[in-house]
C-alpha positions as CSV (number, residue, x, y, z in Angstrom):
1,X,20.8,-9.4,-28.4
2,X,20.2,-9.7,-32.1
3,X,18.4,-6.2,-31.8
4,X,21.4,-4.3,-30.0
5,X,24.0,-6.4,-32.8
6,X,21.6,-4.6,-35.5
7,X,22.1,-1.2,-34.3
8,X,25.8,-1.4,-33.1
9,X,26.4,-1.9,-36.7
10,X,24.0,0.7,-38.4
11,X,25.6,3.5,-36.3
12,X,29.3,1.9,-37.0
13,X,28.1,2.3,-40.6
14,X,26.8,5.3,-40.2
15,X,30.1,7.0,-38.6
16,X,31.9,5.3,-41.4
17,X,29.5,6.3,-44.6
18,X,30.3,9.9,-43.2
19,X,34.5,9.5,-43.8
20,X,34.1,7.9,-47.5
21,X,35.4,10.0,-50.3
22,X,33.9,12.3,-52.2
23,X,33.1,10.3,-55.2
24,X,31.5,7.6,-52.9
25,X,30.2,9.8,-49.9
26,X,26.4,9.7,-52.0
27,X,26.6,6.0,-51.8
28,X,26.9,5.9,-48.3
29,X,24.2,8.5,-47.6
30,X,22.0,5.9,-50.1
31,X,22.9,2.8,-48.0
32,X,22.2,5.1,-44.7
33,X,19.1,5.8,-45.5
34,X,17.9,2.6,-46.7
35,X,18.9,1.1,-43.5
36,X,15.8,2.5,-41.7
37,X,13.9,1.1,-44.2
38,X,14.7,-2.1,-43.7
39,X,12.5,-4.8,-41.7
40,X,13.3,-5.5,-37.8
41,X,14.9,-9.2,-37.1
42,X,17.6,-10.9,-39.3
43,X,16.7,-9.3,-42.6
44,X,18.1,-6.3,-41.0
45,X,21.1,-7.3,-39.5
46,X,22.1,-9.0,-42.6
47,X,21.5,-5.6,-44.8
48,X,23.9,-3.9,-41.8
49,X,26.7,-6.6,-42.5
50,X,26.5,-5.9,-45.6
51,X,26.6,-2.1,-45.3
52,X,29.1,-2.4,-43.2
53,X,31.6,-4.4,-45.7
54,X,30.8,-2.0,-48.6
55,X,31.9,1.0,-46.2
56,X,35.0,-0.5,-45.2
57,X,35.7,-1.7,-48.5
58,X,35.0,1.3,-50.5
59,X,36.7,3.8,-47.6
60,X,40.0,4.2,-49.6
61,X,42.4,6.9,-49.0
62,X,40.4,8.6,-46.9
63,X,41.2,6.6,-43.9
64,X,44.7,7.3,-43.8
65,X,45.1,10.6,-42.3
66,X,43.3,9.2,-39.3
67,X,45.3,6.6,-39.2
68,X,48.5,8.6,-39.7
69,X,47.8,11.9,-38.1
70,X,48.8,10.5,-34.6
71,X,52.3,8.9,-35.6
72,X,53.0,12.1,-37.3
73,X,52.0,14.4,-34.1
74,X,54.8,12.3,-32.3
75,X,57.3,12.8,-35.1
76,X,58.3,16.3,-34.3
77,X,58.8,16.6,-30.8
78,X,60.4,13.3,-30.8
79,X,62.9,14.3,-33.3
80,X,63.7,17.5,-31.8
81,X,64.4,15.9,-28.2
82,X,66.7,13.1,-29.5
83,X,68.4,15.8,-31.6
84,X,68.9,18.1,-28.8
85,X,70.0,14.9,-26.5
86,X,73.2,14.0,-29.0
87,X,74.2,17.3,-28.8
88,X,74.0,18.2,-24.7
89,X,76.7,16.1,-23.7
90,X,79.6,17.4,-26.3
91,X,78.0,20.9,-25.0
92,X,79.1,20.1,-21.5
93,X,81.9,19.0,-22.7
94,X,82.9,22.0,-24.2
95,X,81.5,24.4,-21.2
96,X,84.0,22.2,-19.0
97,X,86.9,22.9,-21.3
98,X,86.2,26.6,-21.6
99,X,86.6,26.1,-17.7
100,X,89.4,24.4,-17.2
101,X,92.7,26.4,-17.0
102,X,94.6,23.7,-16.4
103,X,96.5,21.7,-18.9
104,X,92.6,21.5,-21.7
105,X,92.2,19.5,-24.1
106,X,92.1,21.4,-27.0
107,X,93.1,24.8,-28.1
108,X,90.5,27.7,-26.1
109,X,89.3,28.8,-29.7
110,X,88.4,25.7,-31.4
111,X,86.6,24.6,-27.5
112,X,84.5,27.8,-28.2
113,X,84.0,27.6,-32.4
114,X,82.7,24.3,-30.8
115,X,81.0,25.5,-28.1
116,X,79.5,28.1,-31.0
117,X,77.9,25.7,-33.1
118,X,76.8,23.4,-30.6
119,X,74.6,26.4,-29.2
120,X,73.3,27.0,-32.9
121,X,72.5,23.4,-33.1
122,X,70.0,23.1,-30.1
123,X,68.5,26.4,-30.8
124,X,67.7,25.8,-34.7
125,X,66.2,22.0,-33.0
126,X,64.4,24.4,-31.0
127,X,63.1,26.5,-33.8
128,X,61.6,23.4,-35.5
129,X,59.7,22.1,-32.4
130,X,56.5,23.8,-33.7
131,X,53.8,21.9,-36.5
132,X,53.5,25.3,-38.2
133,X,57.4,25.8,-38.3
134,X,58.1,26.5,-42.5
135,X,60.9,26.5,-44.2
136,X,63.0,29.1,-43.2
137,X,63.6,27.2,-39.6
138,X,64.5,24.3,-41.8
139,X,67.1,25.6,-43.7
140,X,68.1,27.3,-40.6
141,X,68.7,23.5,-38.5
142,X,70.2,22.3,-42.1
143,X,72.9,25.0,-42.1
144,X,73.3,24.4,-38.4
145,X,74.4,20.9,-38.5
146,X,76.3,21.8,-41.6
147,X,78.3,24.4,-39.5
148,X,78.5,22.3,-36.5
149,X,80.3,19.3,-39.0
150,X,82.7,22.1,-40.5
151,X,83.2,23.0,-36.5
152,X,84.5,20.2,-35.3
153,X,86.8,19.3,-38.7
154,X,88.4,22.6,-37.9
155,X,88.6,21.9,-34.3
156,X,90.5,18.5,-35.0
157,X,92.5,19.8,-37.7
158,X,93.4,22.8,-35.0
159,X,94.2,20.0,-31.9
160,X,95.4,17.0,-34.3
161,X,96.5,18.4,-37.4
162,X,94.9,15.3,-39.7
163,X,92.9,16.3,-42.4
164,X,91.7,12.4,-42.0
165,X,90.9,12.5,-38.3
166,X,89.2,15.9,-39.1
167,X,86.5,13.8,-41.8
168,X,85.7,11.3,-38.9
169,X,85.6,14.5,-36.4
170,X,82.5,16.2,-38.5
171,X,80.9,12.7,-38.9
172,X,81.1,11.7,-35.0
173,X,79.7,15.0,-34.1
174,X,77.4,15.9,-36.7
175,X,76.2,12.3,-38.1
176,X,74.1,11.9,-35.0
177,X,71.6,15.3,-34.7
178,X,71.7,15.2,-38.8
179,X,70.1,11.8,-38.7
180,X,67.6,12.9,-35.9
181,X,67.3,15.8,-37.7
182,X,66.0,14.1,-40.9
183,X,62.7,13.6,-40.5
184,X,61.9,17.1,-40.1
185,X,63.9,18.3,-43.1
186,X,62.5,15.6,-45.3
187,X,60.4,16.9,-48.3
188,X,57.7,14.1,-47.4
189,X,57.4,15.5,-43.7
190,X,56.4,19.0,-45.4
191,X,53.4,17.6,-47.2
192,X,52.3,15.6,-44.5
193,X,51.8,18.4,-42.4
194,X,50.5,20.9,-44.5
195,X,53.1,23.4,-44.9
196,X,53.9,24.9,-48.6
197,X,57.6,24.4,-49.3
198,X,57.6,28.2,-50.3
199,X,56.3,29.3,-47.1
């Protein structure tokens, strides 16, 4: 049992020696090396413990990406379906009142500026789905839910006629996908993933 303990932890340290950082990777290579070196029994399995606690300890910022990586695999798609989701029901909504002939609800050209923007909205979210998408797809979604926020003010201020009403119009409409949106358009989300700002 000791035995199987013993080698359990002189391949975990060997797995780990291989993920320390530059500066330290020599180190590990050292300690790797000497583990072979060292007597069978409890000698040895105290030298592995003791490997093993250096590794972990000296890792450093090396370990984060792999920690990271996965959360920030999830971040995109995620974003882009909850942005697309606060948008598809005020696009039904405006594909209904395009429809209706009878008595709508608001004017037929602010229901299709709406319509418009909404349209823009899911296709710039759509644009930014990829890992590789840069920063022209960005701006793009930016000046999307920009757009969509002037939409609906001018679409209140065309079926209501208060400039106060039209403020909480662009905010109700546009808060939501600009929040799910953010993520994405964050400077921080650029670096993570790799892509040059300039691109």
């Amino acid at each position: 049992m000791r035995r199987w303990l013993t080698d359990q932890v002189c391949r975990l340290v060997a797995r780990l020696a291989a993920d320390l950082p530059p500066g330290r990777r020599e180190w590990g290579e050292a300690i790797v090396a000497e583990q072979s070196a060292v007597p069978d029994g409890e000698r040895r399995l105290r030298w592995a413990l003791g490997s093993l606690w250096f590794v972990v300890a000296h890792r450093g910022p090396a370990a984060a990406p792999t920690i990271e990586a996965p959360v920030r695999s999830w971040t995109r798609p995620v974003c882009v379906a909850v942005g697309i989701l606060t948008v598809s029901p005020w696009l039904a909504v405006s594909v209904q009142g395009l429809a209706e002939r009878d008595a709508p609800d608001g004017s037929p050209r602010s229901t299709a500026i709406m319509l418009a923007a909404q349209i823009l909205v899911v296709v710039a979210f759509l644009a930014n789905r990829r890992r590789t998408a840069g920063r022209r797809p960005r701006i793009t979604l930016l000046a999307a839910l920009l757009g969509y926020g002037a939409a609906a003010a001018a679409s209140s201020l065309d079926n209501v006629g208060e400039p106060a009403l039209a403020v909480v119009a662009a905010l109700l409409f546009a808060g939501p996908p600009l929040l799910a949106a953010f993520p994405l358009l964050s400077t921080s989300a650029i670096a993570s993933e790799g892509v040059r700002p300039a691109d």
